[in-house]
N, C-alpha and C positions, 0 to 999 in steps of 0.2 A: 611841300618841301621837295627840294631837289633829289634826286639819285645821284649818289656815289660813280661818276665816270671813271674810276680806274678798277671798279668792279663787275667783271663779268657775270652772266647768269649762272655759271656754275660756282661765284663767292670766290673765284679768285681773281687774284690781283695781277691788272696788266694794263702795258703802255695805250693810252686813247691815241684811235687812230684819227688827225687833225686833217689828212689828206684833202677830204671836203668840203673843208672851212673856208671861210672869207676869209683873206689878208687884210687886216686892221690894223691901222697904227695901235699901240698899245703902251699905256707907262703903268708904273708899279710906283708908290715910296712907301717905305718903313724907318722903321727908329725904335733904336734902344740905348740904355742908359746904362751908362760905366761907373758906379760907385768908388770912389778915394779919398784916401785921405789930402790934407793940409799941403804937407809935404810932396807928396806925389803929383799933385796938381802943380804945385810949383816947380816941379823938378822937368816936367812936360811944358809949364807954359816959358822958361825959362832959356828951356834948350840945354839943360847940363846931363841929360839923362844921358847914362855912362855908356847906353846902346847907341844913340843916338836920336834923331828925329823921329817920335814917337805917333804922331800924327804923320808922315811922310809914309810913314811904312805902315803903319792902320787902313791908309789910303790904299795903297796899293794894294794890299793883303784881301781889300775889299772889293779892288774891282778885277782882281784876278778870281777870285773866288766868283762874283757874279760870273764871269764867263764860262766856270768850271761846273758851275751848279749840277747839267744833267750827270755830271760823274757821281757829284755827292750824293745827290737824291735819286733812287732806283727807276723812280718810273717820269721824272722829268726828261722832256725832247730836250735834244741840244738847238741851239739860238744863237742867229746871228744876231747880236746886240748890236742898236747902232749908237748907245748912249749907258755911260755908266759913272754915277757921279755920288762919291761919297763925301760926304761935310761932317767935318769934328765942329764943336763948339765946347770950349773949357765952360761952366757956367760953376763958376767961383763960391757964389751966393749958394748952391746946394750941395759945391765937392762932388759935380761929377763932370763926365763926358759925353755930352748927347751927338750923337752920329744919327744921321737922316741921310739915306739914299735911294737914288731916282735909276730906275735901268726903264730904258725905253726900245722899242722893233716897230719895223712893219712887218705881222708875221700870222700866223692862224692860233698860234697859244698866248696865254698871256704870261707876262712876267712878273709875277709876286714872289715867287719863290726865290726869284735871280737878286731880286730888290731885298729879300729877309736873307739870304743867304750872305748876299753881301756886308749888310749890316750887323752878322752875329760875328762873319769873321771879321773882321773890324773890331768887334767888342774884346774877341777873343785873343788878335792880335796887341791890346793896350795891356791887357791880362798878363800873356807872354812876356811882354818888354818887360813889365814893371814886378812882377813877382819877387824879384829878388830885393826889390825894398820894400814890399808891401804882400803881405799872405793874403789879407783878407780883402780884397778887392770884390766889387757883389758887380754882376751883368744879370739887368731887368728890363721889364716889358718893353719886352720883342715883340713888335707888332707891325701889321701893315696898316700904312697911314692911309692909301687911296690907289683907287688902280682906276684907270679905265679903257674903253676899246671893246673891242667882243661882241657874242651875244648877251651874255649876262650882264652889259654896259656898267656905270661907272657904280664905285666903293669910294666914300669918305668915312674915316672914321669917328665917333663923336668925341667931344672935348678936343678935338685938331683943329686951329686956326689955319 
């Protein structure tokens, strides 16, 4: 089993230092799933949502957030991302919103975190919009779908086509 790299030998926590690394292309994707109602799905795939384009601004919210990540997260490097791509899909047939996003660099760290970051604030911005006609909205598995690049080379996750 691996060791903990943001663990020093005295148990505390601090930023790995990457300075040594190989430059590797590297991608990350993840995906998480927006639970809604009837109504709300319609009101998004329709465009009458009273905020406006609900997907437009989930988009964005998401790949701004990718870029922001080392702020969110304490001990993530900041990244110049050369790719950040977030995809809503309404899927009608279970009432929800699947969001899948892909951040990709050529860099010495990898981007999963930039990839899940982007995908919760995404979840979190459909949340936002839509609250005021729907309370009970669910955001579920958060996961990272596959990364690769590195030393630790590539992740698929199972049940992911």
């Amino acid at each position: 089993m691996s060791r903990l790299t943001h663990i020093n030998s005295a148990g505390e926590a601090h930023m790995v230092d990457v300075s040594a690394k190989q430059e590797t292309v590297r991608e990350a994707r993840a995906e998480v799933f927006v639970s809604i109602n009837q109504q709300t799905l319609q009101m998004i795939a329709d465009g009458s949502h009273h905020k406006g384009d609900v997907f437009a601004t989930a988009r964005i919210a998401g790949i701004q957030a990718a870029k922001r990540t080392w702020e969110l997260i304490p001990l993530c490097h900041p990244l110049m991302l050369s790719k950040v791509e977030v995809s809503l899909t309404l899927c009608e047939q279970h009432q929800q919103v699947h969001i899948e996003t892909l951040c990709r660099l050529t860099g010495k760290t990898g981007v999963e975190m930039e990839a899940l970051t982007a995908a919760s604030v995404a979840a979190l911005t459909i949340y936002d919009m839509c609250k005021a006609v729907q309370k009970d909205i669910v955001i579920d598995r958060l996961r990272l779908v596959s990364k690769s690049g590195g030393k630790s080379g590539n992740f698929r996750a199972d049940n992911h086509d």
